[in-house]
C-alpha positions as CSV (number, residue, x, y, z in Angstrom):
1,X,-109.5,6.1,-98.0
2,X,-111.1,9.2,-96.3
3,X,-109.1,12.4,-97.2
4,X,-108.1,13.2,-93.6
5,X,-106.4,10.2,-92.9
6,X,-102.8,10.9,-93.0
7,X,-101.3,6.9,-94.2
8,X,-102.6,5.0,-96.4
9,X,-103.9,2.0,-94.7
10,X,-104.8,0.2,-97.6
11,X,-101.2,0.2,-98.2
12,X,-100.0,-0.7,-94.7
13,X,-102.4,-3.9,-94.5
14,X,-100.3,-5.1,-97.2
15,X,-97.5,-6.0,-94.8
16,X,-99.7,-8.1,-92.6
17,X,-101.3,-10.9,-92.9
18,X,-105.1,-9.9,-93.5
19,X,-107.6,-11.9,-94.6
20,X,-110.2,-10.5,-96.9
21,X,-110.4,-7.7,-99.0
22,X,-109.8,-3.9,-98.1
23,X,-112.7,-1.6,-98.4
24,X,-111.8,1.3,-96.2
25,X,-110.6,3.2,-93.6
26,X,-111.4,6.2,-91.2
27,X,-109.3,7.8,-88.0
28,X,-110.8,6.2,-84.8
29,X,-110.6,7.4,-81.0
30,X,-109.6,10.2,-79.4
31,X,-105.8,8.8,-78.1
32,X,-103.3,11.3,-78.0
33,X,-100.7,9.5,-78.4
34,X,-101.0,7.0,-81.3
35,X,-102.2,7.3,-84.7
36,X,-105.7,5.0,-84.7
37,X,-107.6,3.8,-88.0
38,X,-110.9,1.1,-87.9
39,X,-110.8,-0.4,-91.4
40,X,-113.1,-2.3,-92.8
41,X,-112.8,-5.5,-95.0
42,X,-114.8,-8.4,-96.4
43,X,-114.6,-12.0,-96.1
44,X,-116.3,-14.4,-97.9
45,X,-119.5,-11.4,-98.3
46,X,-118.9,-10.4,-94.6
47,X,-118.1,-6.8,-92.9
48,X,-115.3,-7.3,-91.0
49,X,-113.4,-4.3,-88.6
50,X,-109.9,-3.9,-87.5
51,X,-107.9,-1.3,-85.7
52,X,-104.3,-0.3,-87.4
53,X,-102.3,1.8,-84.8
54,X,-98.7,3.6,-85.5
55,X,-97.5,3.3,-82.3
56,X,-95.2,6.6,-81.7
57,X,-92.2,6.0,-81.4
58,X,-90.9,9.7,-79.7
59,X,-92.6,9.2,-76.8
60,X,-92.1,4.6,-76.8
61,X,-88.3,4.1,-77.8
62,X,-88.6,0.9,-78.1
63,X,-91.6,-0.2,-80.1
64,X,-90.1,-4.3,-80.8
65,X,-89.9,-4.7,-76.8
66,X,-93.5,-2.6,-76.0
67,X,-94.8,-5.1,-78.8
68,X,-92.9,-8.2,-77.0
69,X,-94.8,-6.8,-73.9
70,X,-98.5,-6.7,-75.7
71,X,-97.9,-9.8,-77.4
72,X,-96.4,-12.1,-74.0
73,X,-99.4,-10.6,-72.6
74,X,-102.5,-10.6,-74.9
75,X,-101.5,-14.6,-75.5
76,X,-101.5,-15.5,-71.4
77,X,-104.6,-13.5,-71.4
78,X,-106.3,-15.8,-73.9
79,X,-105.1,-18.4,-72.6
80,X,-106.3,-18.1,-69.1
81,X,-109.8,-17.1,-70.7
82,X,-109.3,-20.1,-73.6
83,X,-113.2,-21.5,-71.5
84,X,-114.7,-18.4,-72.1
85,X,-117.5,-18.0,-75.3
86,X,-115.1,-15.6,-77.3
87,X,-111.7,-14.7,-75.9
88,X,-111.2,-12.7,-78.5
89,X,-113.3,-10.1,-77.4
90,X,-111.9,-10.1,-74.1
91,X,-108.5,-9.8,-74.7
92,X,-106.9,-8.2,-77.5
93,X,-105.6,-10.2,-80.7
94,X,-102.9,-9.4,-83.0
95,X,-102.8,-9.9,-86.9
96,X,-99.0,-11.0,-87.5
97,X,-97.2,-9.0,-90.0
98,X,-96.3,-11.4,-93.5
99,X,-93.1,-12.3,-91.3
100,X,-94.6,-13.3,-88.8
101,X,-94.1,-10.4,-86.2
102,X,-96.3,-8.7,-83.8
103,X,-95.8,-4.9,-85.9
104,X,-94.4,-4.1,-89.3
105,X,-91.7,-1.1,-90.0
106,X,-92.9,0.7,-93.2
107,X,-91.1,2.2,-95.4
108,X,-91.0,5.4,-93.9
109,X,-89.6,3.9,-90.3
110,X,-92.9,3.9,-88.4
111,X,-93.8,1.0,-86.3
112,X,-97.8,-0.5,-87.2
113,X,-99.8,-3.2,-85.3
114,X,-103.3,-4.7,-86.1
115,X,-105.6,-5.7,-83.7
116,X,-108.8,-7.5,-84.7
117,X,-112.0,-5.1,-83.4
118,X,-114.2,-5.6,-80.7
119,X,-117.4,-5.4,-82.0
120,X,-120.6,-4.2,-79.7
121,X,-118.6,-2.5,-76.9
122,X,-117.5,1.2,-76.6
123,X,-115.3,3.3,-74.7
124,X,-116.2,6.4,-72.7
125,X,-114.4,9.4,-72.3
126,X,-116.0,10.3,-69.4
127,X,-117.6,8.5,-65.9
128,X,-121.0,8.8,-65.7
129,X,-122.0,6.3,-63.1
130,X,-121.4,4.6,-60.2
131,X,-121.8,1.1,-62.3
132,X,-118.9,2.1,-64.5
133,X,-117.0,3.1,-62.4
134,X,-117.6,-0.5,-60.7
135,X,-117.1,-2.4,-63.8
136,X,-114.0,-0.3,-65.1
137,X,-112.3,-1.3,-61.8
138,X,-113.5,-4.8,-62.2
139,X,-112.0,-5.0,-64.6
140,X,-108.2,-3.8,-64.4
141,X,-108.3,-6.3,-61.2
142,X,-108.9,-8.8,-62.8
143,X,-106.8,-8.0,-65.8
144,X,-104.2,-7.5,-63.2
145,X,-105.1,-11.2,-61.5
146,X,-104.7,-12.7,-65.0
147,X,-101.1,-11.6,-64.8
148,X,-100.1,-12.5,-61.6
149,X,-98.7,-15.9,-62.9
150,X,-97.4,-14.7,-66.6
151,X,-94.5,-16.9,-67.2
152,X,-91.2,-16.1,-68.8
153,X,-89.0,-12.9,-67.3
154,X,-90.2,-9.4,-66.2
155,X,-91.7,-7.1,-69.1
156,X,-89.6,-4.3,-71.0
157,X,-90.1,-0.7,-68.8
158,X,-91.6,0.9,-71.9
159,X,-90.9,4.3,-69.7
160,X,-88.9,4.5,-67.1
161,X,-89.7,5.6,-63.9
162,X,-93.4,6.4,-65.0
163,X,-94.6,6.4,-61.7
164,X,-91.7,7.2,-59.9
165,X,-93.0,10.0,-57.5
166,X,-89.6,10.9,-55.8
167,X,-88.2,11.4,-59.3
168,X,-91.1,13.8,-60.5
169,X,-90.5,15.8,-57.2
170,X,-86.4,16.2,-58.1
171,X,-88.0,17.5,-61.4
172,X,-89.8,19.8,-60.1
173,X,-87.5,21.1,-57.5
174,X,-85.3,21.8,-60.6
175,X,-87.7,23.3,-62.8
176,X,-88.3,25.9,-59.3
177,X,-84.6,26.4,-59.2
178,X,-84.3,27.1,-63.1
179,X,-87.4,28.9,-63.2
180,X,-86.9,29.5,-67.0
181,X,-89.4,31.2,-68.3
182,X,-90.5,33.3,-65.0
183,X,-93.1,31.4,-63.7
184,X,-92.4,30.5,-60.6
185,X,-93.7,33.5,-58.8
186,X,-96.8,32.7,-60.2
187,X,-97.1,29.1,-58.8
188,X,-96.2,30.1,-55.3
189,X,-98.7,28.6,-53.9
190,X,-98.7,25.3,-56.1
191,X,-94.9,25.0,-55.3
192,X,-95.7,25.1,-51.2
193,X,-98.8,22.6,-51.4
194,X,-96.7,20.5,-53.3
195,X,-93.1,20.8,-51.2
196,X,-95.4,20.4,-48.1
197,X,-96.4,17.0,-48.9
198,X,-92.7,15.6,-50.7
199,X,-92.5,13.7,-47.4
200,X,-95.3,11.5,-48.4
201,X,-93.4,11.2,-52.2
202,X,-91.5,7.8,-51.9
203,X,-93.6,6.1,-49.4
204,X,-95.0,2.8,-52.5
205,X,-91.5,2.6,-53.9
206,X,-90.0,2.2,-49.7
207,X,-92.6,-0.3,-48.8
208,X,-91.7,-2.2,-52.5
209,X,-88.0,-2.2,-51.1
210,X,-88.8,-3.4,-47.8
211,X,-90.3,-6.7,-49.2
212,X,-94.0,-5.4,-48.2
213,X,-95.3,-4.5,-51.2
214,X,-94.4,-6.9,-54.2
215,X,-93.9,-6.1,-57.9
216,X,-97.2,-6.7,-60.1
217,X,-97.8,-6.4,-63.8
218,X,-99.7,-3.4,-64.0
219,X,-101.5,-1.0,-66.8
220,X,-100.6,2.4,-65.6
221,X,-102.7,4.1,-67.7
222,X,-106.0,3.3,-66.2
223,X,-108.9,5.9,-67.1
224,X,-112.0,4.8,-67.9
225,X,-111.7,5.1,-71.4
226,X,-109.3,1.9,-71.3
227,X,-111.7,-0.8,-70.6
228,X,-114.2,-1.8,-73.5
229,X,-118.2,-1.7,-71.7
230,X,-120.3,-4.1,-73.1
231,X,-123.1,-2.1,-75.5
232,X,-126.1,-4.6,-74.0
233,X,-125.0,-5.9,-70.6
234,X,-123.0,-2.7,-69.1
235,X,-120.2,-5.2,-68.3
236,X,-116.5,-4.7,-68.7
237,X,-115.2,-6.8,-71.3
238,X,-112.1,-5.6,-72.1
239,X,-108.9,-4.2,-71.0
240,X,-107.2,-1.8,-74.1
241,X,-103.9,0.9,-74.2
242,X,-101.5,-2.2,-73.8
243,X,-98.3,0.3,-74.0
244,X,-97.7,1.3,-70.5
245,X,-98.8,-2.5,-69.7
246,X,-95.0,-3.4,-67.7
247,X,-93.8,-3.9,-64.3
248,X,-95.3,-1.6,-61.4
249,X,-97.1,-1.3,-58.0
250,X,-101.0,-2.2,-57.8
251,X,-101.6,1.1,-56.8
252,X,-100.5,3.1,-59.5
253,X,-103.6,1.5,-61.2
254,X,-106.2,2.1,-58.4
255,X,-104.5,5.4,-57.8
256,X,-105.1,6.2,-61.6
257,X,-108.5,5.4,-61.3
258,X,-109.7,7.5,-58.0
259,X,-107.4,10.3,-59.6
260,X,-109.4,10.2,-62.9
261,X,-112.9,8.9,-62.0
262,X,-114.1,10.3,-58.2
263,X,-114.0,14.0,-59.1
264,X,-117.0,15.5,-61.6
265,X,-115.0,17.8,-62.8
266,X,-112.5,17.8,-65.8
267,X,-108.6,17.8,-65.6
268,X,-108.9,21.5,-66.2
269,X,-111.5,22.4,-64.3
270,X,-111.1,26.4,-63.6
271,X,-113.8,26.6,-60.9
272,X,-111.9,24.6,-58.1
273,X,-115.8,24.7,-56.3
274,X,-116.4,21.8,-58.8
275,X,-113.5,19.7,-57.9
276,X,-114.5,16.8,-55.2
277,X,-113.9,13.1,-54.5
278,X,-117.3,11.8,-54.6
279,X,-117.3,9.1,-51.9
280,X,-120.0,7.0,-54.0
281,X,-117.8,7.1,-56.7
282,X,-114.9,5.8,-54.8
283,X,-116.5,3.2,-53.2
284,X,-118.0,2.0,-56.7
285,X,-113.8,1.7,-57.8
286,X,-112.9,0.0,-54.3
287,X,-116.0,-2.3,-54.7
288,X,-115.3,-3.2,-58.2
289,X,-111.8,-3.4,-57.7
290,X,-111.7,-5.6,-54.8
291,X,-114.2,-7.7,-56.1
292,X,-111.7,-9.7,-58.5
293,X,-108.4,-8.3,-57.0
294,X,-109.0,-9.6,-53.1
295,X,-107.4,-13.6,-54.8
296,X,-103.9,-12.3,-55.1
297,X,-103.8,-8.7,-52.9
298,X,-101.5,-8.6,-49.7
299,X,-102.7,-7.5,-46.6
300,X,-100.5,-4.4,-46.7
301,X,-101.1,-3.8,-50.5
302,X,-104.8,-3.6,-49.6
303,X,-104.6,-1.3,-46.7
304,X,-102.4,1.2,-49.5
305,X,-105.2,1.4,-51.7
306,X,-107.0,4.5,-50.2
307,X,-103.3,6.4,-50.0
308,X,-102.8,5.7,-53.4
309,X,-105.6,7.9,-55.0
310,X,-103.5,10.6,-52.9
311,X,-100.1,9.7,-54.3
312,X,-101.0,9.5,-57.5
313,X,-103.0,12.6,-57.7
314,X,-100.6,14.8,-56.2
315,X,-98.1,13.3,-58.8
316,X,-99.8,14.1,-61.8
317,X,-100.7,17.5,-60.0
318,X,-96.4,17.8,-59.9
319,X,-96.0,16.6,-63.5
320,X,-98.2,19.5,-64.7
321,X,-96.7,21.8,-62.7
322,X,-93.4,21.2,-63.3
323,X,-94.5,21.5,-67.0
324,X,-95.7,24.9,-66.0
325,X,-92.7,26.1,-64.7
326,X,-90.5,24.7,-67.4
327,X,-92.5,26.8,-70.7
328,X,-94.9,23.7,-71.4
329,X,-92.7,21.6,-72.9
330,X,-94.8,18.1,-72.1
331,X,-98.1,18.1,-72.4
332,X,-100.6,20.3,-75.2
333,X,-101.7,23.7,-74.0
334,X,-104.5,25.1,-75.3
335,X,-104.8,28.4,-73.5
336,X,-102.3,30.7,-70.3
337,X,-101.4,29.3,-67.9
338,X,-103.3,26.0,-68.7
339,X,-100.9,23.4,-66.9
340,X,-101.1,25.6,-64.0
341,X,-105.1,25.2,-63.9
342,X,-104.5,21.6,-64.5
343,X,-102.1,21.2,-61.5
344,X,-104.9,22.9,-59.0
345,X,-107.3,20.5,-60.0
346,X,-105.0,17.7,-58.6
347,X,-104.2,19.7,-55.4
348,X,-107.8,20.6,-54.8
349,X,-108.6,16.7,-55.5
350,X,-105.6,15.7,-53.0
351,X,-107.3,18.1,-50.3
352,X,-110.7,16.4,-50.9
353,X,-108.8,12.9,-50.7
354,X,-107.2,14.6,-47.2
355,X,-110.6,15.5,-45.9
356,X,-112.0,12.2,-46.4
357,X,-109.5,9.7,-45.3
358,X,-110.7,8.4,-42.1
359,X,-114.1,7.7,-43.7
360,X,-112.2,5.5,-46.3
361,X,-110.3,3.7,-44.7
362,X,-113.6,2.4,-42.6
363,X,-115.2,1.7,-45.8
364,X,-111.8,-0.3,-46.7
365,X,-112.2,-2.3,-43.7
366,X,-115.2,-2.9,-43.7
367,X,-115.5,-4.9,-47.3
């Protein structure tokens, strides 16, 4: 057991059903919101890895239903890829606790699940390429086109109204009105980009209502970092971060993905001059995305696709600004006024989008 590691894995495997021995464990990843181990065992002489999460339960409430989720899906995901060499490695499996769950409760009330790991694939914090960006939208469609037909009743909403744009804006209209900790005089100009575009807010939840825009199984957490790449071929091979996996709009995940993979510069990006959607980059995710998405899109979710990169951007932009204005109670801050900087890096990305819309809605056209 490494000496930073803050359970005692060895421990915890006890309560599922592992086979092999225990030899160790070290923290793994950079999530922020779970706890993540790799541990290694033998069988029968051989290495073998898997990945031991506490899933965290302040910010999911409801760890048995999230795990219902994950396991209803990861199965119908094996199943539609049973031809495949290894589905395995291309859709997560879970080790069943000793009575026969997906997770086990420990002793002191956290929630622990055991995935088997997927060896000769890595994740990447950050977008280097075209290709990636390509194969990362590859493949969320098609992890979405898996789950078009997933039988039984609609998935547990692990969060409520997650991307529920309207909902962030009432928010943030009360975090102005409160203004608790003084802020809002510095964020004048955040709080008029944003108020200038709330008419744009519920447009994906109104179409959904109308009948024009069905409900999908989506991801909603779909950065680059959530798809395993292939360590030989470049290739997606798998889809990972199952927690937000529950019912949702197409577009929150291709709006996720032009929000976190178009611009060059990071979330926090201070000079704004760095702050762009790249059209190459875009067209990579529209390319990729359409490429196994176009069996089960609509017509009208299609033609969506370019707004969403907007919508979603400008929604994150309002959850860090409301954050901002509220005494940064939500997300880390690591410096001032550091939710304010990461809200102007979502405005200056929604201008860019602006800019360039005519241009991609051609390009959407035209594949």
């Amino acid at each position: 057991m490494s000496h930073h590691a803050k359970h005692d894995i060895r421990k915890i495997s006890g309560n599922f059903q592992m086979p092999g021995d225990f030899i160790s464990a070290e923290p793994y990843g950079s999530g922020h919101i779970n706890d993540t181990y790799a541990a290694k065992y033998c069988q029968g002489g051989i290495p073998v890895k898997y990945i031991f999460q506490r899933i965290n339960h302040n910010v999911f409430k409801n760890p048995p239903a999230l795990m219902d989720n994950i396991m209803r899906v990861t199965d119908h995901l094996r199943s539609k890829l049973a031809s495949s060499a290894c589905p395995s490695r291309q859709a997560l499996r879970l080790i069943h606790s000793l009575d026969e769950k997906p997770y086990c409760l420990d002793s002191d009330g956290n929630y622990w699940r055991v995935y088997i790991f997927i060896e000769d694939a890595s994740s990447y914090d950050v977008i280097k390429t075209p290709e990636q960006a390509f194969q990362a939208a590859k493949a969320f469609g098609e992890f979405q086109k898996n789950l078009v037909d997933l039988p039984g009743g609609r998935l547990h909403e692990t969060i409520l109204d997650f991307h529920n744009t309207p909902k962030r804006y009432e928010a943030l209209e009360k975090a102005i009105e409160k203004d608790a900790v003084n802020r809002a005089a510095s964020a004048k100009k955040e709080i008029e980009f944003t108020l200038a575009r709330k008419d744009i807010a519920g447009k994906l939840i109104e179409l959904n209502k109308a009948g024009k825009i069905p409900e999908r199984i989506t991801h909603n957490d779909t950065k680059l970092n959530n798809v395993m790449i292939d360590d030989k071929t470049g290739e997606g091979v798998c889809v990972i971060d199952l927690d937000t996996v529950m019912p949702g709009l197409v577009h929150y995940d291709f709006g996720d993905m032009v929000r976190t993979s178009t611009s060059p510069a990071l979330e926090d990006e201070k000079d704004l001059s760095k702050v762009k959607m790249q059209p190459h980059m875009f067209e990579a995710l529209l390319r990729g995305y359409i490429s196994t998405a176009a069996d089960f899109l609509t017509p009208t979710e299609k033609e969506y696709l370019p707004f969403s990169g907007k919508l979603i951007t400008l929604e994150i932009g309002v959850r860090f600004l409301t954050d901002y204005l509220s005494g940064d109670v939500y997300f880390k801050v690591h410096r001032d006024g550091h939710n304010l900087d990461r809200s102007r890096t979502q405005f200056k990305l929604v201008e860019s989008i602006e800019e360039q819309e005519e241009n991609i809605m051609k390009l959407l056209h035209s594949i």
